[in-house]
C-alpha positions as CSV (number, residue, x, y, z in Angstrom):
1,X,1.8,-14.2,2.5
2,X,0.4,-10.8,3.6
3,X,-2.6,-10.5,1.8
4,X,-2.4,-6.8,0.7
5,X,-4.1,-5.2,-2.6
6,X,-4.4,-2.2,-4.0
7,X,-7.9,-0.3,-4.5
8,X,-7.4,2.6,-7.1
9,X,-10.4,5.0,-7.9
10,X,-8.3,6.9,-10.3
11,X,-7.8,4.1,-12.3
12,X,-11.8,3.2,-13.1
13,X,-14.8,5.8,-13.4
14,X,-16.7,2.8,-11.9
15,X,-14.9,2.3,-9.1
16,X,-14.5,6.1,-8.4
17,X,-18.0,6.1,-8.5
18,X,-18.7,3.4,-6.1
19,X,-16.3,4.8,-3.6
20,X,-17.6,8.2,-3.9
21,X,-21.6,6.9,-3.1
22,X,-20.0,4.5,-0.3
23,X,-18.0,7.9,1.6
24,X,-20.8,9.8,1.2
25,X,-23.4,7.1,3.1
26,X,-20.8,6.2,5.4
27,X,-18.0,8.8,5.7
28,X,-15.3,9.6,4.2
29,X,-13.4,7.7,6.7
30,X,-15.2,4.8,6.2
31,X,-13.6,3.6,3.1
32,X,-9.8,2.6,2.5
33,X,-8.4,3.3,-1.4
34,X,-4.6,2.6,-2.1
35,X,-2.6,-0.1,-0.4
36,X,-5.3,-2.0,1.4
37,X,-4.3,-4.1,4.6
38,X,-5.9,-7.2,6.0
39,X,-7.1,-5.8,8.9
40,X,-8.7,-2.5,6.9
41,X,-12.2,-2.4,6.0
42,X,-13.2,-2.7,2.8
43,X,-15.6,-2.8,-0.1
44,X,-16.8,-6.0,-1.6
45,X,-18.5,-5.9,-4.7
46,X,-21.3,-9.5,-5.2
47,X,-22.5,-10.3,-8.4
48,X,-26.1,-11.2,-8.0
49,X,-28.8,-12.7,-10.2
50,X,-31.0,-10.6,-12.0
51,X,-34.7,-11.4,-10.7
């Protein structure tokens, strides 16, 4: 088992989104989209308790 997934922008505004504010703290370089490898980095989205 390999492990790979796919990260699409195109296919959600949200996700667009969240990629787009992540490149522009970080780089553009500093986020993968399409086929997404075990040893790339990635984002992680955490669902967190409102307060």
């Amino acid at each position: 088992m390999c492990g790979r997934y796919s990260l699409a922008p195109d296919e959600s505004k949200e996700i667009a989104q969240i990629v787009a504010e992540v490149q522009s703290r970080f780089g553009a370089a500093s986020i993968h989209t399409g086929e997404i490898f075990p040893t790339n980095a990635a984002p992680v989205l955490l669902a967190e308790e409102q307060k």
